[in-house]
DRENZA-783122 format. One line per 2 residues: for each residue x, y, z of C-alpha. Coordinates in steps of 0.1 Angstrom, whole numbers, plus 5000, padded with zeros to 4 digits. Last residue first. Example, Ala and Ser with C-alpha at 12.3 -4.5 7.8 and 13.67 -1.06 7.14 Angstrom:
// DRENZA-783122
5137/4989/5071 | 5123/4955/5078
//
This chain:
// DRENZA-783122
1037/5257/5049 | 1067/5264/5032
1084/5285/5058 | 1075/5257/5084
1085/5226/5062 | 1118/5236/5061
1134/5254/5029 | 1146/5229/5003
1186/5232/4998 | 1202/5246/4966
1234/5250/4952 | 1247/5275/4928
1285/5275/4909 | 1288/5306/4888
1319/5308/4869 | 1341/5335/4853
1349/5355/4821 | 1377/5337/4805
1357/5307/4801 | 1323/5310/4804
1306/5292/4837 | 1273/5280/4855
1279/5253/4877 | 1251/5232/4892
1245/5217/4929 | 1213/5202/4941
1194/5195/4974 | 1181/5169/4999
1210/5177/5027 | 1229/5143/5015
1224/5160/4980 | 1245/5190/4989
1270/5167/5009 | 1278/5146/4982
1285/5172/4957 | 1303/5195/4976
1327/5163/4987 | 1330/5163/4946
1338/5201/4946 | 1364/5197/4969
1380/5162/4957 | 1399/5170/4925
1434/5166/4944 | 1445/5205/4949
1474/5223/4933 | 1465/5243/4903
1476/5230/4867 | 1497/5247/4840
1482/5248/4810 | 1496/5225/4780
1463/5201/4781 | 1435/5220/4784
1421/5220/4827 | 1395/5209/4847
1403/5189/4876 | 1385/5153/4882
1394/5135/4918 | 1354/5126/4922
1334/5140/4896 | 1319/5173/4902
1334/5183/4872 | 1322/5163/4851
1298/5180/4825 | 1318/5212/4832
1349/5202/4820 | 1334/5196/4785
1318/5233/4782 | 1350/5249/4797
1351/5266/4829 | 1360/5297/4836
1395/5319/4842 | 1384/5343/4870
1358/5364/4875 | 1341/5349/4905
1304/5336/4915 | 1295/5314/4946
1255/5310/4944 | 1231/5298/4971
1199/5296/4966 | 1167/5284/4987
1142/5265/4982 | 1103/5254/4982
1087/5288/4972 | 1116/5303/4955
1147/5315/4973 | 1181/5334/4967
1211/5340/4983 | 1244/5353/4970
1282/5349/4973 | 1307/5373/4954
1343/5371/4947 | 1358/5401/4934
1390/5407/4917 | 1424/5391/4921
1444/5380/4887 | 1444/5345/4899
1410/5338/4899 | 1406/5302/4898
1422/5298/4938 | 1399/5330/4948
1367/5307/4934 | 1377/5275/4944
1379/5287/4981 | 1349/5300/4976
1332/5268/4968 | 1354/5247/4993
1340/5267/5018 | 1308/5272/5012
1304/5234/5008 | 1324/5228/5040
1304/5254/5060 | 1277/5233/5049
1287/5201/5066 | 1295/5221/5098
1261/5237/5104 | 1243/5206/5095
1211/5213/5080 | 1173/5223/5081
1173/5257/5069 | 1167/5293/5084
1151/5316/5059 | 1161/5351/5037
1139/5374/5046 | 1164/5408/5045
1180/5390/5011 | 1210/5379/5008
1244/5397/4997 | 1280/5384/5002
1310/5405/4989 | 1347/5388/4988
1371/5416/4976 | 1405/5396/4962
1441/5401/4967 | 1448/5403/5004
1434/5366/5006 | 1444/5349/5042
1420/5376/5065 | 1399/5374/5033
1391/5332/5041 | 1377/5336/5072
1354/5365/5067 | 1343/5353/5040
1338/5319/5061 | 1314/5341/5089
1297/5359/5063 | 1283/5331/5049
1275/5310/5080 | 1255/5343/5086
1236/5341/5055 | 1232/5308/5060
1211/5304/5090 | 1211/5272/5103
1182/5249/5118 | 1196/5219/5132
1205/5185/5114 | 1240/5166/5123
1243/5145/5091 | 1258/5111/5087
1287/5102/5071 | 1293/5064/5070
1278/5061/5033 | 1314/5044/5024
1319/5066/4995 | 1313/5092/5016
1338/5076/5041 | 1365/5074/5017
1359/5110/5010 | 1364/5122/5043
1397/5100/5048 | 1411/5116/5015
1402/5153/5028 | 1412/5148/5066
1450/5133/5052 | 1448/5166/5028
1433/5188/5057 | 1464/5176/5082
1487/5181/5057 | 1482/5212/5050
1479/5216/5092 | 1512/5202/5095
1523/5228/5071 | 1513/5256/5091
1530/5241/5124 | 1558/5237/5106
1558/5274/5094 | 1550/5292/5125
1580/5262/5142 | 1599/5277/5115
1595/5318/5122 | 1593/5311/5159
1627/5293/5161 | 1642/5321/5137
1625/5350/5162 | 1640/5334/5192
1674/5333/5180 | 1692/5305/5165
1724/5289/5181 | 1737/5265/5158
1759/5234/5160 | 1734/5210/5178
1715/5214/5145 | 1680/5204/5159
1659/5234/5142 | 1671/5229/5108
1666/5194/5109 | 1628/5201/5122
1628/5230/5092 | 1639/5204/5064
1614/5176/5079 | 1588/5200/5080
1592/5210/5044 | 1595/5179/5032
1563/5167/5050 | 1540/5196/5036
1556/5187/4997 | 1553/5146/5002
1517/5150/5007 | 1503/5166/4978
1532/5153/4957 | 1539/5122/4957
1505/5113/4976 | 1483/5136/4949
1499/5118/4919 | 1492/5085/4935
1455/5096/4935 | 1456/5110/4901
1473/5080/4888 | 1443/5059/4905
1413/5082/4892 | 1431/5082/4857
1428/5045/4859 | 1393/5046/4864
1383/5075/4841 | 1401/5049/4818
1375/5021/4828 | 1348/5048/4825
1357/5059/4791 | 1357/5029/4773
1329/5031/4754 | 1326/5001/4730
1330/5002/4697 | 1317/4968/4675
1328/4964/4638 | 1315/4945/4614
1331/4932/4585 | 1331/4925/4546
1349/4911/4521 | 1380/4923/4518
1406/4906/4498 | 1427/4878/4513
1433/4861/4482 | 1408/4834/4494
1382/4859/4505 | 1380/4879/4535
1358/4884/4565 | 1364/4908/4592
1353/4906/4628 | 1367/4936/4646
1365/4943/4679 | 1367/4983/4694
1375/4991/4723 | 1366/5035/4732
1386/5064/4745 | 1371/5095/4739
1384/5128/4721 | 1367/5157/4718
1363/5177/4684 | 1327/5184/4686
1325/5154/4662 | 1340/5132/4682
1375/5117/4673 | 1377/5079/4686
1408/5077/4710 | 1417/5039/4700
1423/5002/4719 | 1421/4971/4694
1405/4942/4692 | 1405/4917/4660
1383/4883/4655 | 1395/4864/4622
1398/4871/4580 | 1433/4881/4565
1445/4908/4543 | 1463/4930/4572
1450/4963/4563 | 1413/4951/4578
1431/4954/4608 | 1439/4991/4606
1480/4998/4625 | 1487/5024/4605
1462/5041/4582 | 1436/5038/4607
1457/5041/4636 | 1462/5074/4633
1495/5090/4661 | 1480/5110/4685
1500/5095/4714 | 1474/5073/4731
1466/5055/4695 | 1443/5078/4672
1413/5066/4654 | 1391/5086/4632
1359/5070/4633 | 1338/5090/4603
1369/5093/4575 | 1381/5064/4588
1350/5041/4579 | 1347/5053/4547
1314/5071/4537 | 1284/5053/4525
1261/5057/4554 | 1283/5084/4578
1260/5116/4574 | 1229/5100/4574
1237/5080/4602 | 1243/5115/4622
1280/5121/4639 | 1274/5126/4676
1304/5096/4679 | 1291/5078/4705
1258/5092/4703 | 1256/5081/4667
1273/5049/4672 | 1246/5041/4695
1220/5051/4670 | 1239/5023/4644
1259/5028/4619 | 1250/5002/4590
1264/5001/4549 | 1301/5020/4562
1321/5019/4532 | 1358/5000/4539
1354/4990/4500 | 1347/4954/4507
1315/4964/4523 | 1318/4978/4558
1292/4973/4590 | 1287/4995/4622
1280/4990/4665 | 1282/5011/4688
1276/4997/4724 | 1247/5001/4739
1222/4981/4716 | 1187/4991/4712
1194/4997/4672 | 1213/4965/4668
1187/4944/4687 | 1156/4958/4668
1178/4954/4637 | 1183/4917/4648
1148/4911/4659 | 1136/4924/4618
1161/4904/4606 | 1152/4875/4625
1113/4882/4618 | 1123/4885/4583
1137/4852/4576 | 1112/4832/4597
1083/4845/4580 | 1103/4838/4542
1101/4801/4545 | 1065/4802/4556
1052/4822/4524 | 1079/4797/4505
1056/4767/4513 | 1025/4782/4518
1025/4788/4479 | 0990/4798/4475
0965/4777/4451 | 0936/4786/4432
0916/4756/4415 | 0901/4762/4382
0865/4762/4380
//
């Protein structure tokens, strides 16, 4: 009987092989960062999922494709640097990195690193290469945060103290002799932007302290509706051109929460509301309640808020806004401090919006254990 024989030999020499290709498309496909490879014709032969997300172009749709007609890279000023400053252009192998704005394909733009490991032949052809993107986003975020923040001090705070300076000077000529009504008129108008300044400096330092976890909460049962109508009332002795309108129900509950904290959210809500509706019209607050919470929603009919400004617009010192408009004073803290102080009470904040219709922002608070019982 003939003898039958396997070939252990090569059956053990191709194990090894696929389990580390099989580890290193587990690898590539659980990585973060985005990661693709190019033949020697700059076509894409591996996109990976986080390339996908990166990008929200499908694998499908970028397999075979060249890589700058699915990456689209820009330099800070628009400018392509695919077809300018591309390192596979530069017919030599080695480790490349490079800063871009990577195209999306909802048309937004994101700032991502990118290295480059291309391979060349003796002539300096194109062999192959990978390429790894990186999000980058939160580092710039970063250093938008800081220009934002110096912005805010050179302006923000340089405007009130101009002014007070100007009308102090004004005030001390030795070589005038103003009337009562003139001293009045710029000591009313010192004294109103001392307290500008006042809520900036209170503003910044309230934040840093969030940040810090040092702000604690003084809890007490509070009934909203009336906190409510106390700040519209407030804020329309200042506003002659909008109607503010609040409405809650007849059984609307008490809540477990600090009386001062919240009349900052409702503030800064409404205040956000009359500042993004410049045309006038009417501002309206709302309550609501389910079993376990209550609602509280700020709505207005102003300019709204686009799809990708909503996403981060409770981020701290971020202000919506298309390039080209102009922007409304304020330092991107109000709805941030919102934020923070909503949660801190146990609860959650959302914004509902349309541009050029209006916004809806709605926070909630869990009703105390008494009305839920």
């Amino acid at each position: 009987m003939a003898e039958i024989r396997t070939d252990d030999t090569q059956d053990n020499t191709r194990l090894p092989e696929q389990r580390r290709r099989l580890t290193a498309g587990r690898a590539l496909a659980a990585s973060a960062d985005g990661f693709m490879a190019l033949d020697s014709e700059r076509r894409i032969t591996l996109f990976n999922p986080a390339l996908e997300r990166l990008t929200g172009i499908p694998q499908q749709d970028a397999l075979g494709r060249q890589c700058h007609e699915v990456l689209r890279l820009e330099d800070g000023n628009g400018e392509s640097l695919c077809h300018q400053a591309c390192p596979l252009s530069q017919e030599k192998g080695g480790a490349f990195d490079i800063e871009a704005m990577l195209a999306t394909r909802d048309g937004h733009q994101l700032a991502v690193d990118l290295n480059f490991s291309v391979s060349c032949d003796s002539h300096g052809k194109l062999k192959m290469a990978v390429v790894n993107v990186r999000d980058a986003s939160n580092l710039h975020q970063a250093d938008h945060i800081r220009s934002v923040l110096l912005a805010s001090i050179s302006h923000e705070l340089q405007t009130p103290i101009a002014i007070i300076k100007a009308y102090a000077s004004t005030l001390s000529r030795a070589d005038a002799n103003w009337s009562v009504e003139v001293v009045r008129e710029k000591l009313r108008s010192i004294e109103e932007e001392s307290d500008r300044l006042s809520a900036l400096v209170s503003r910044l330092l309230f934040t840093s302290r969030l940040e810090a976890g040092a702000v604690s909460l003084n809890l007490m049962l509070v009934d909203l509706p009336n906190e409510a109508n106390r700040v519209c009332k407030r804020l329309a002795e200042v506003d002659e051109t909008h109607q503010l309108v609040s409405s809650f129900p007849a059984d609307f509950p008490p809540v477990m929460g600090d009386p001062e904290k919240l009349d900052a959210v409702l503030t800064n809500l409404i205040e956000n509301a009359l500042k993004f509706s410049p045309d006038g019209g009417t501002v309206a607050i709302e309550g609501a309640m389910s079993d376990k919470e209550v609602f509280i929603t700020v709505s207005d009919t102003g300019v709204g808020i686009s799809p990708f400004d909503q996403e981060r617009l409770f981020d701290r010192f971020y202000r919506a806004g298309e390039p080209g408009q102009s922007i409304t004073p304020g330092t991107g803290l109000g709805l941030y401090i919102c934020r923070s102080l909503v949660q801190a009470h146990g609860g959650r904040i959302w914004v509902s919006s349309e541009p050029g219709v209006g916004s809806q922002f709605t926070f909630s608070l869990p009703q105390t254990a008494e009305e839920t019982d």
